[in-house]
N, C-alpha and C positions, 0 to 999 in steps of 0.2 A: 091457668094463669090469667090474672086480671090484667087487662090494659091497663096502661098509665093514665089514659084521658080521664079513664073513670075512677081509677085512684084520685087523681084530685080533684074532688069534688071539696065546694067548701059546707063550713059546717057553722053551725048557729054562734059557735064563739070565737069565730073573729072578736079581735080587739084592737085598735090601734094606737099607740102609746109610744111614750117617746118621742114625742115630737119637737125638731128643732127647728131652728131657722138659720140661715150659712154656719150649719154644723155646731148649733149652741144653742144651750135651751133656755128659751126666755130673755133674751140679751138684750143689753138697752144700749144707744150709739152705733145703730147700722148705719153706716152711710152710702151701703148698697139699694137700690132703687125697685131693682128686682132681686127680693133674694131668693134662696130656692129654702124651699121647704121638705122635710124626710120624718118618715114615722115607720113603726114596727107592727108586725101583729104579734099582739103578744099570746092569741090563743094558746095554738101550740096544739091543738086536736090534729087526730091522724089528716092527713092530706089537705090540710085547710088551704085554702088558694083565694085571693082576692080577686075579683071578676073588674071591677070598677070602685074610682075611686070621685070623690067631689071634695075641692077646698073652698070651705066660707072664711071672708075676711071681714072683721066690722069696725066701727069708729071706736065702739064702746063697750063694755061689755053686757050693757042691758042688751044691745041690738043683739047681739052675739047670744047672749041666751033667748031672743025672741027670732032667731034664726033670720034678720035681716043684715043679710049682707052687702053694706052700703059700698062697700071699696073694693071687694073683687068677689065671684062667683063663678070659680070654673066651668061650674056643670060637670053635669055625670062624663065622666072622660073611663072611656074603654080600657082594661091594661092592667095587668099587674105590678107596674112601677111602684115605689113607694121615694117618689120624686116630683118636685115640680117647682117650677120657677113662676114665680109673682108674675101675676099678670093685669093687679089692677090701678086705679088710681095712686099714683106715685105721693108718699109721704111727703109732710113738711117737717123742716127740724124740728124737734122734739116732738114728735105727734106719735103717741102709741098707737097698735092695731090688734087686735084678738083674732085671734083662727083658731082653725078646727077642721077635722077631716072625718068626712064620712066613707065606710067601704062594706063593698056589694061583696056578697058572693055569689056563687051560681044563680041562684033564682032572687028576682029583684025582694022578694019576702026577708031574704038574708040580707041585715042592714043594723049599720052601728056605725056610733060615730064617738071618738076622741072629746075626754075634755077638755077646754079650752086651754091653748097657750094665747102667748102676745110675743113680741118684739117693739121694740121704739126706736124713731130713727134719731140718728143725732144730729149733727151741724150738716146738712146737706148742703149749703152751699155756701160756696167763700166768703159772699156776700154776708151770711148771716155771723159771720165773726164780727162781734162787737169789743173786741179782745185783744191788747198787744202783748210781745214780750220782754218781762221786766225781769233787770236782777241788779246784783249790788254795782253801784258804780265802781270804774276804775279802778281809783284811789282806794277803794278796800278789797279790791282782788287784783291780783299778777300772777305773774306765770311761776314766781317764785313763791307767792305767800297767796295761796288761794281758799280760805275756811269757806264753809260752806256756808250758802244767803238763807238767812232768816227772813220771810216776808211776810207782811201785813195788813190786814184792810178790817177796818169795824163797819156794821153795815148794822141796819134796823129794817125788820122784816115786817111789812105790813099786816095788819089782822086779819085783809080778806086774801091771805095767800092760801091757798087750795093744793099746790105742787110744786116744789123744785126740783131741780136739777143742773147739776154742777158739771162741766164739761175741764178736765184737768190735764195738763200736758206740760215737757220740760224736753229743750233743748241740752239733756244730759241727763239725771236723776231727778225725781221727788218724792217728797211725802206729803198729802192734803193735809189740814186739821180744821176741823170746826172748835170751837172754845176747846181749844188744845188738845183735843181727845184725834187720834188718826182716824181715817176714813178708809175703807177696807181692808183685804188682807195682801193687795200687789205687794210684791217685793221688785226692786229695783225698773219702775215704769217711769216711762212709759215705752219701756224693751227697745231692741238696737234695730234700725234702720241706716237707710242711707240717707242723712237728714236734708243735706242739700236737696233731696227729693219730694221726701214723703216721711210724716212725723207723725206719729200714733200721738191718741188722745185718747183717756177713759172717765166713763161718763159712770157717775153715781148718784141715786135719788135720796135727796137729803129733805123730804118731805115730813117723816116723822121726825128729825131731827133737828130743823129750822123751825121752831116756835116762833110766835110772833112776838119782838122784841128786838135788842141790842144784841148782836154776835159776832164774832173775829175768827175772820178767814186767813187761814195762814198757811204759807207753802216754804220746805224746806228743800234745798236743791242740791244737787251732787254732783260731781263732772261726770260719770259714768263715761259708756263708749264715747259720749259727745266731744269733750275737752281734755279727757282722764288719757292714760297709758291703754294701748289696745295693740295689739300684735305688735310687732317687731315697731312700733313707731315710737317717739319719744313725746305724744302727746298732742291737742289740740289739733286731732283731725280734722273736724268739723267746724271748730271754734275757740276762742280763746276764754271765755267762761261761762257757767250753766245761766240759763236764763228761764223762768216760767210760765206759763197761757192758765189762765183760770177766766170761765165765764159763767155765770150763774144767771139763771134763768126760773121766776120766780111767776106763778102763774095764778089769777084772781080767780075770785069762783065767777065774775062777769066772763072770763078767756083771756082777758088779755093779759099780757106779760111786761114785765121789766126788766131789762137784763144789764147785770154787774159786772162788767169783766175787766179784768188788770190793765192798770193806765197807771199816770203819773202821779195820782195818788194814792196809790200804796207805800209802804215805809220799808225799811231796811235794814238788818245790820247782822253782823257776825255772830256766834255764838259757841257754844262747847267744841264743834265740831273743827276743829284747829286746820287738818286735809282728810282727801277722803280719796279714792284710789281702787278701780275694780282690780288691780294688778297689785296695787304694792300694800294697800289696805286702809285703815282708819286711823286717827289719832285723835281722841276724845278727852276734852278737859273737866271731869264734871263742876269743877270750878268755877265755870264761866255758863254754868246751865240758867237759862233765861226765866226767871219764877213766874214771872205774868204776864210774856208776850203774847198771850192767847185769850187774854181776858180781855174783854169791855174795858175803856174807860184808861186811865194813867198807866203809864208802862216805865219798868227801869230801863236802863240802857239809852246807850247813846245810838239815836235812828235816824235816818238819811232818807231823801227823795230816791227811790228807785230810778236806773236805767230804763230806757223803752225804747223798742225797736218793733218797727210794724209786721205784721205777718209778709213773708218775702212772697219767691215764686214757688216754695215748698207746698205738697200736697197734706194737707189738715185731713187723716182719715182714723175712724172711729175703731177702736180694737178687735177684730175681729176670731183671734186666738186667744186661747187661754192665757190667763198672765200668772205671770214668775209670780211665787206663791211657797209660803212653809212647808214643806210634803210630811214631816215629818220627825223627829227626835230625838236623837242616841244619847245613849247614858255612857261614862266611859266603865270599861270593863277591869282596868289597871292602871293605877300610879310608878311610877317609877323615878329615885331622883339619881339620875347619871352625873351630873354637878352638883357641887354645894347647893348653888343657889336654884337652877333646876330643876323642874318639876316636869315630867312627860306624861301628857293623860293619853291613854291608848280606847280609841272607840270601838275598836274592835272589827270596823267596814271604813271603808275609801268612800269617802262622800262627798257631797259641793254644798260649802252654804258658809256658814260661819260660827263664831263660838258664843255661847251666853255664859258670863264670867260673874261669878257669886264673890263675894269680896268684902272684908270687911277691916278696916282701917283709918290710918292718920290721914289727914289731908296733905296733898302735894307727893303723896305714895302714886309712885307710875310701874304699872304692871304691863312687861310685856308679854305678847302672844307672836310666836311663832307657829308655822303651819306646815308639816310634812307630810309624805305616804307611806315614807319609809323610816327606816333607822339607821346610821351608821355601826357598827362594829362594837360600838363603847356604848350604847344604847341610847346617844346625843340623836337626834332630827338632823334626818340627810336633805338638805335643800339645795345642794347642789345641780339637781337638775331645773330647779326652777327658771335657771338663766337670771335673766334682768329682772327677775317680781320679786319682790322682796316679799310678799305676802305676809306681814307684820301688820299686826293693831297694836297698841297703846290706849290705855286707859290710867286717868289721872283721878285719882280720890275726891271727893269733896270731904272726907271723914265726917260722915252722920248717920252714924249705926250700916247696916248690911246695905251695899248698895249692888245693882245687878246691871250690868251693859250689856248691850248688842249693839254691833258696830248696823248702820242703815243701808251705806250705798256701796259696802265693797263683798266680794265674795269668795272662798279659797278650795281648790282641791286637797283633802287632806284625811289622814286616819291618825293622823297625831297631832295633840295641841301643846306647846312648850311653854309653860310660864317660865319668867324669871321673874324679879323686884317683888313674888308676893309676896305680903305680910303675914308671916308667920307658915303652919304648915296647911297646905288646903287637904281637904278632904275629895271624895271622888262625885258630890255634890258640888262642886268649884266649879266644873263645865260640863258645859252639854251642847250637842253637835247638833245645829239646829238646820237641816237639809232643808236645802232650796232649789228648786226646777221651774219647770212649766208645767203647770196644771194640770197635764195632760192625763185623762181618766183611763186607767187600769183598763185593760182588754182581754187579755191573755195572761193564762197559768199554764203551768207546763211541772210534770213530779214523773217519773217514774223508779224502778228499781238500784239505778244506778246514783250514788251519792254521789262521785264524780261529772256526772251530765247533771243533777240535779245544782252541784255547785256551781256549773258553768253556769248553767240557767240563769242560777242567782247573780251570776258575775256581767251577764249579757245585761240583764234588766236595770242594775245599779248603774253600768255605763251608759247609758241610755238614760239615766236620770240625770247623772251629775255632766252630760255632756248637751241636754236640749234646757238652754236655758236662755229663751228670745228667740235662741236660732239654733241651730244643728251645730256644735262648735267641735274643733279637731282634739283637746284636749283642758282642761278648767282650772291648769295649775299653773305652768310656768306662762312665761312672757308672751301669749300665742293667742289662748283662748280665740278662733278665726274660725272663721265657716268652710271650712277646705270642704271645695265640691265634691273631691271623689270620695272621701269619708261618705258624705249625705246620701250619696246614690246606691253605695257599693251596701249601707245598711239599711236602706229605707224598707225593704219590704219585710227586714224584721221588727222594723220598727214598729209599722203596720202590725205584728200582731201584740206586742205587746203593750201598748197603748194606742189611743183612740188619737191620731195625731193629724187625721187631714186637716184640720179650721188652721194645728200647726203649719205642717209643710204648704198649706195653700197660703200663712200669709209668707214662709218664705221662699216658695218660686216667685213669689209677686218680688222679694229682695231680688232674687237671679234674673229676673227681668230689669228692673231699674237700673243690675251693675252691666246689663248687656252694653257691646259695645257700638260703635258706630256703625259699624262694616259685618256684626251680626256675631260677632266670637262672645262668649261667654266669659266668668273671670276664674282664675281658680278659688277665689276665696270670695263669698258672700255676706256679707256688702264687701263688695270691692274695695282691699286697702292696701297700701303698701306698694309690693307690685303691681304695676301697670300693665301689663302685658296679659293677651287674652287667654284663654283658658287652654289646658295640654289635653291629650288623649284620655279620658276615662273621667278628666276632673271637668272639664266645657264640658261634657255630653250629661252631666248630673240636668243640665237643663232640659233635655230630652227625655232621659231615662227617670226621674223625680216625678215629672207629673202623668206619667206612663202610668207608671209604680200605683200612684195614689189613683188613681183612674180604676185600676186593675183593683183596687182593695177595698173601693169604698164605693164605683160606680157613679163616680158624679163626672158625669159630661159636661156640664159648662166648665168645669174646672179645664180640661182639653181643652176645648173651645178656644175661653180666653190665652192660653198659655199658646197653642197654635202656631200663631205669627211667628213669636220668639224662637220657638223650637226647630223652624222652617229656614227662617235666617242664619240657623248656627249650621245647618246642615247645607246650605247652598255657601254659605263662609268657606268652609271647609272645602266646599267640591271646587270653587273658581280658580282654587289655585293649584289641584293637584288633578289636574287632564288625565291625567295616566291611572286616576284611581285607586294610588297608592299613596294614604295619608303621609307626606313627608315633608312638604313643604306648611310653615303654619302651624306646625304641632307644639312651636313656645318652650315651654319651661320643661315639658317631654319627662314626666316622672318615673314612665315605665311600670314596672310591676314592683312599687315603693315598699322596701324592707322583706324581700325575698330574700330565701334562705340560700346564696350561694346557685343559682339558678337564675337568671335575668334574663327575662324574653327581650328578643332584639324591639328596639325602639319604634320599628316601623311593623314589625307584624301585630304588636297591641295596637300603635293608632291605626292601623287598616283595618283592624276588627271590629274596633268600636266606630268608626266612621261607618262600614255596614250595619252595625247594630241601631246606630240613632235612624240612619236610615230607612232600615226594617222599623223601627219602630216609628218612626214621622210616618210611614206607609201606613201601618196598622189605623196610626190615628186619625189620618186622614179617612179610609176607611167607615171609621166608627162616626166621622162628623161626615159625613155625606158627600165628600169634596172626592168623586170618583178620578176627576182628570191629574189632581194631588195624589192619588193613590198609585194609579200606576204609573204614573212617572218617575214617583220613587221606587216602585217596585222595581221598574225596569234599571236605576238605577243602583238601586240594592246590587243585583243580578251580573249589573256591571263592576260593580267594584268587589262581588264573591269570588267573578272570573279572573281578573285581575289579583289576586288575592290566593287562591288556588294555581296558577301559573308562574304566579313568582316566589310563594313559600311554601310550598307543597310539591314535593317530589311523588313519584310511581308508587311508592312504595306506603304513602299517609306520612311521614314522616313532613315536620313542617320545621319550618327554621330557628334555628334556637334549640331544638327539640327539649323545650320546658313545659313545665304540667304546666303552667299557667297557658301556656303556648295552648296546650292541647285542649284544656277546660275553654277557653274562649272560642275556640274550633265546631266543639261538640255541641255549645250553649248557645252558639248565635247560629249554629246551623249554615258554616259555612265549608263544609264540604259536601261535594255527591255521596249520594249515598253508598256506593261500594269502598271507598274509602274510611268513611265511620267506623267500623269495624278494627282496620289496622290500626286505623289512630287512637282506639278506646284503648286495644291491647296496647299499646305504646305507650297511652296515659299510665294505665295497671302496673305495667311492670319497671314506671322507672319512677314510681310509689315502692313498691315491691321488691325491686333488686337494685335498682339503682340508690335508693335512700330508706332501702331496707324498713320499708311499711314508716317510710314517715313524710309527711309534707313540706314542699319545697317554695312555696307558694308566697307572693308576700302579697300588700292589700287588694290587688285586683282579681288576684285569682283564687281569694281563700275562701271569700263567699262564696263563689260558684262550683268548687270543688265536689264538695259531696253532691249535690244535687246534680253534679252533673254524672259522679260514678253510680248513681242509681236511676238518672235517664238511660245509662248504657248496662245497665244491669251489674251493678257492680257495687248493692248498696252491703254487701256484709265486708268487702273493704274500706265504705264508708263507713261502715260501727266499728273496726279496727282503729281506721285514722281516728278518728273520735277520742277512742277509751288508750289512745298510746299516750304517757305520760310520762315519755321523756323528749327531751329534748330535739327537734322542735317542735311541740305539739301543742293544741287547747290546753291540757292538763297539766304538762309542765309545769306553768305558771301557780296550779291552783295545789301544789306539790308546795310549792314554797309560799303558800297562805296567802292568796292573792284574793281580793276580793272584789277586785273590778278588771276587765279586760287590758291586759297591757299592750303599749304601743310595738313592742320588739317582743319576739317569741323569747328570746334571754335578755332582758329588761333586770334580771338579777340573775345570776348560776351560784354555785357552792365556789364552782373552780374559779373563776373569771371578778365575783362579784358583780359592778353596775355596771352597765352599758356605759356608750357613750352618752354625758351628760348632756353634752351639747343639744341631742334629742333621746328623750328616754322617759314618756309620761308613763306612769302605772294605772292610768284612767282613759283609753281609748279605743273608742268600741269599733273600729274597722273590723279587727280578728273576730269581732262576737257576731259577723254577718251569717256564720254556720246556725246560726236562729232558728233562722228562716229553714233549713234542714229539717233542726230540729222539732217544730211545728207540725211539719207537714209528713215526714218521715218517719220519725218516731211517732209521733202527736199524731199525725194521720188527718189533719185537717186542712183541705185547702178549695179552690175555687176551681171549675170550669167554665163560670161565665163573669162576669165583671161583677164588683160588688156580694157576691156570694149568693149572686141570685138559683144558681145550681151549684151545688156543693160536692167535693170528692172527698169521701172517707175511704183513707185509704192507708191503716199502718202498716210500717213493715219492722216486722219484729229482726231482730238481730242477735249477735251474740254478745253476751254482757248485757240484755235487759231482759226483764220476763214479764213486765207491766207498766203500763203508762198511762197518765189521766192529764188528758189536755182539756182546757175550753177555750172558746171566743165570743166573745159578745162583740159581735161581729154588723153591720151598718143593717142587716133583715132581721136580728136578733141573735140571743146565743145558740151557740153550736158546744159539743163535747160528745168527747170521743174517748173510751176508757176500754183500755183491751188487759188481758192477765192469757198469759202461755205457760200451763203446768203439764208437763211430761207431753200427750199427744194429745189434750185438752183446749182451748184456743174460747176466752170467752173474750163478747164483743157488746158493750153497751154504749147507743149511741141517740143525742138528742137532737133533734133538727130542728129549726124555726120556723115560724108558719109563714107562707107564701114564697114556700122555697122551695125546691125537688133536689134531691142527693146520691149520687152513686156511690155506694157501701159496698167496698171488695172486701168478700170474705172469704182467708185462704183455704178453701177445699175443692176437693176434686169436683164435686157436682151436689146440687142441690140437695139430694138426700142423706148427704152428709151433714147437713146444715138442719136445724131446727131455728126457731125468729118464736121467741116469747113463750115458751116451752112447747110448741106445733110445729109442724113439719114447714118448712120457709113456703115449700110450694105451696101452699094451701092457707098461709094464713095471707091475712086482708091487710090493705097499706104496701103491697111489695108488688115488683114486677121484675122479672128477672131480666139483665140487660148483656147477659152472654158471661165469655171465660177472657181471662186477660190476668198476663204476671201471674199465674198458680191459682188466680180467683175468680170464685163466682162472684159476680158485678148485680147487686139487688137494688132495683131502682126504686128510690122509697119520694112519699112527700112529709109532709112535719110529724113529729112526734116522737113518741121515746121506743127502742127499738132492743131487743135484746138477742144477740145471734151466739148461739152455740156450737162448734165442732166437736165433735171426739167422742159426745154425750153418750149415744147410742153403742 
């Protein structure tokens, strides 16, 4: 048997690549000071291990290829990390910088280094705004007649201009334009904040685009979350109309700059866009479409002095997450006309985004668009559970041959589009379903034998798309679209694997932060709207348990760090007022275990669970930031509020109060029971699955994600592959029985017998129920973590009954991982890829090692493995990077 020390040893092809900076590659408008920097090795040779690593920073990129690093130089830093936080000379706005990373491996001879990236910072500091906020005056926007502001500015760009860069933002919706052509591909930015706070801005280099000469800068604006319809409000949360920030910063080849930014001289006025509505939708006249507001020189229309209003006490900070972005394209699959004059395109997937309408006709022809998930009975669009969103667009002809619209600033959850008013009969090129999200890059695949889990899969990933769009939102359809905290928390570590979402979730715990309250409670819903009242049990601890989560998935410690404070306040909130230990004072809106099947755990043993849970976990993170006398203080209060918790719902017998699975699953998973008791309360979990609800789930959002994973921490994962593959009623499958294509909010959200739920709440797009993910990654998929970030990895499937093969990966923050097993009769194949500067525990189910082969050789004997004992039926091979192939049965 080889040691592990000498297993990883590194090897000549280290690579490091992929390198970001706060989790984004190449990003322009940082307005972080120190940011952290992450790269991969992409060798991938057996045991490769990175010994040391050095980051060069330069002004330019000549210094940068002449390896002078004028602005920061680590030096050789000891460590396997593939992490590090800026350490040099602090940028100035707009000032780009190049890096690059060099890594050792064992012997200093082993040496390579990354091609260069850059990042650029953006407006650092307040000061450097040269920029107010302008939009139409008064007189042409109300509360009743508000079309969206056309804006304006002509401007001549010097001949010795070398660089620009346009810094763009909106107190609600916009669109930039240079000589009328749009400027990137955001969809609805500058994304939802809480703006009285803190207002994203995004920065684009308009360098090869600003020629030197005459050019017209123009910005179109929307009420979006800002002034628009947004959860249960009726409007002008933040303000009573969109207003927009444009500065343009124009740079000589001597250095010096001029900067342009919106003042009183900009112009004004209305135009096709009649209202505009993320809730109730668009109304578009192409009548009224503006010909040469974008050109140089004479313009039609009648144009007004812009409004201005100075930059307040709001924070100006630069985008640091991906932005809302086209993902994608559906064609519909079927027309159908239920009415005369009706026409129903069916896409075939429940998606978010909006419709492109192909159209050809007389002038003053108004086509509407209606937006459903479902259908009624007669084959009409059921929108009855939309509540208050009308989700309708309107498009008004100009009649001049084929014209094609897409609404800008609104967006609908929907897998049916209804026309009515069209002229004549459309064809199944009339519309197409243009999906819109957050940008967030694809991580995780998941296929094995089962079409049913392979459909769920599909169904997990799409709510996941059509629900993070800015922010983690509770569902994209009706009057709501809000950031309910215990949604975010209860899926986030599925989230984690199926997209690359930390730059996400880090900008919105910084939201869960801003909505925190005085006295340290968190809110249920982020950014905090609506209701005032602090956060309940399971929905306030998303503040705790959120950047936990992302901590644990992607390994970035300052991410902790700065979150810390916040997480520390919601935890000592909670404790000042319940002496006794037992979460009951304070618990607010108290949701309980939201949309359980006939099973409701009592009110106070969910929030005494979760109050030891953020607990336990403030401990842990205290812990990991060095803060030992924070550690055990929580620990010992953890300890206090287990005892207290265990003496007042927990009887001799393990039996806890309520005796509900969710009861039992938050028991098992926060680890608050002694251990002689585990046992009765597992079997108790088992058999009131089993006989009490006769192998079916009773569980509603708080305990559904934790269910499986928790019957396979107690050895009870082939009940977990039962609950799974059961496909009635109330189960995963159910749903996907009656053609579901995105997770629904109610486990009967439709039945044959009953028909729709209550309309009142009943989305067919929300991904709470799809937190069993995260299960199915690790469980089926066989791929998860032993140390933060995936710096040691566990391959670990467990096969079940109802699959016989499974092919997972993850491109995962050290690189990708995958994991492909196939079980034919007493056969068991196991191929598996690791990342370089990673080590991996690989259980493989046989009795002992010589049952096992690794790459057609006997496991003990071949090189790259170390054996790490028996555990669960398996031999445990402790491997470092590379591709690995293990066999059972062969012999």
């Amino acid at each position: 048997m080889i040691p592990l020390s000498i297993l990883l040893c590194a090897s000549a092809s280290l690579s490091p690549d992929q390198l970001k900076v706060d989790h984004l590659v190449n990003p322009l408008g940082i307005n972080d000071q120190t940011p952290v920097f992450t790269w991969i090795d992409r060798g991938g040779e057996r045991g490769e291990m990175q010994d040391s690593y050095q980051i060069l920073v330069a002004s330019t990129p000549k210094k940068m290829a002449d390896g002078t690093a004028d602005l920061w130089d680590s030096g050789k830093q000891k460590g396997d990390q593939m992490t590090a936080e800026y350490g040099g000379t602090p940028l100035i706005s707009g000032q780009r910088a190049w890096w690059k990373v060099r890594i050792w491996g064992e012997s200093e001879s082993d040496q390579t280094e990354s091609k260069p990236a850059f990042w650029e910072a953006g407006i650092v500091s307040k000061s450097d705004w040269k920029a107010s906020w302008i939009g139409l005056p008064d007189t042409l926007q109300t509360d009743s007649s508000r079309p969206s502001p056309f804006l304006r500015k002509e401007i001549t760009v010097p001949a010795s201009t070398v660089a620009a860069r346009v810094y763009v933002s909106a107190k609600g919706l916009y669109e930039f334009y240079v000589d009328g052509k749009k400027l990137g591909k955001d969809c609805l930015a500058p994304g939802w904040t809480d703006y009285h706070k803190r207002v994203q801005y995004q920065t684009f280099d308009l360098t090869s685009t600003l020629k030197p000469g005459p050019h017209v800068l123009g910005i179109v604006l929307g009420d979006g979350w800002y002034c628009g319809h947004v959860g249960l409000t009726g409007g002008n949360n933040y303000g009573k109309k969109p207003m927009g920030l444009v500065q343009l910063t124009l740079t000589a080849k001597d250095g010096s700059r001029q900067t342009i930014g919106s003042d009183d001289s900009w112009k004004g006025t209305s135009g096709p866009i009649i209202s505009d509505d993320l809730l109730m939708g668009e109304n578009y006249d192409a009548r009224k479409e503006l010909t040469n507001w974008a050109s140089p020189g004479a313009v039609a229309g009648s144009w007004s002095p812009v409004d201005v209003a100075p930059i307040g006490a709001e924070e100006l900070v630069g985008q640091h997450s991906p932005p809302v972005a086209v993902l994608a394209e559906l064609k519909p699959i079927k027309i159908t006309q239920p009415s005369p004059n009706g026409y129903v395109f069916d896409l075939g997937q429940n998606m978010v985004g909006h419709a492109r309408l192909k159209v050809h006709g007389a002038a003053g022809t108004t086509v509407k668009l209606r937006f459903a998930e479902m259908l009624n009975p007669d084959g009409t669009v059921y929108t009855t559970n939309l509540r208050g969103a009308k989700a309708t667009d309107y498009y008004t002809l100009k009649g001049t041959g084929e014209e094609v619209y897409e609404p800008r600033f609104t967006f609908h959850g929907f897998r049916y589009v209804e026309l009515t008013g069209y002229p004549g009969t459309p064809g199944l090129d009339a519309v197409t379903g243009v999906v819109v999200g957050s940008a967030n890059p694809k991580t995780g695949s998941f296929e094995c034998s089962s079409k049913d889990i392979n459909q769920l899969q599909h169904n997990i990933f799409w709510g996941q798309r059509g629900n993070y769009v800015s922010i983690p939102t509770d569902c994209p359809q009706r009057d709501e679209r809000l950031g309910w905290m215990g949604d975010a928390q209860i899926f986030a570590r599925t989230a984690c694997f199926n997209n690359d979402v930390e730059a996400f979730l880090t900008k919105w715990t910084q939201d869960v932060v801003d909505a925190q309250g005085v006295e340290g409670g968190f809110s249920d819903v982020t950014p905090r709207m609506g209701d005032s009242s602090d956060g309940a049990p399971a929905w306030g601890d998303a503040g705790v348990i959120v950047p936990w989560t992302v901590y644990q998935c992607y390994g970035d410690e300052r991410l902790l760090r700065d979150r810390y404070p916040a997480m520390k306040a919601w935890v000592e909130y909670v404790d000042s007022v319940n002496p006794n230990h037992l979460w009951i004072n304070r618990s607010n809106n108290n949701f309980g275990d939201w949309l359980n099947v006939q099973d409701d755990t009592p009110r106070d043993v969910l929030a005494t669970a979760y109050f030891a849970h953020s607990t336990d976990l403030l401990r842990k993170s205290a812990e990991v930031l060095g803060k030992t006398d924070d550690a055990e203080h929580y620990r010992q209060l953890f300890e206090e509020i287990r005892t207290a918790y265990q003496q007042n719902f927990v009887n001799s017998e393990g039996v806890i109060k309520g005796d509900t699975q969710t009861g039992y699953v938050m028991a098992l998973s926060f680890g608050l029971l002694p251990d002689e008791q585990r046992p009765a309360a597992a079997k108790r979990l088992a058999d009131h699955i089993t006989i009490d609800r006769k192998t079916h789930l009773s569980t509603g959002f708080v305990g559904s994600g934790m269910l499986n994973p928790t019957l396979t921490s107690v050895g009870q994962t082939e009940l977990a592959y039962k609950l799974l593959l059961t496909d009635t009623y109330p189960s995963w499958l159910y749903s996907i029985r009656q053609g579901a294509t995105t997770i629904w909010e109610r486990w009967d959200g439709w039945t044959k017998e009953k028909g729709f739920q209550d309309p009142g709440m009943n989305s067919f797009n929300h991904y709470s129920f799809g937190a069993v993910g995260q299960w199915i990654y690790t469980t089926i998929g066989g791929i998860d973590f032993d140390e933060p970030g995936y710096k040691h990895i566990v391959v670990h499937p467990v096969p079940g009954p109802g699959v016989t093969w499974a092919k997972t990966s993850l491109d995962s923050i050290r690189g990708p991982i995958s994991c492909d097993w196939k079980q034919t009769g007493g056969k068991f194949d196991l191929n598996v890829t690791i990342p370089g500067n990673t080590t991996a525990d690989v259980y493989v189910p046989a009795k002992s090692t010589d049952d096992v082969t690794l790459n057609g050789d006997s496991a003990s004997m071949s090189d790259g493995v170390s054996i790490g004992g028996m555990k669960d039926g398996c031999v445990i091979f402790r491997v470092g990077s590379g591709k690995y192939h293990f066999e059972i049965g062969k012999k």
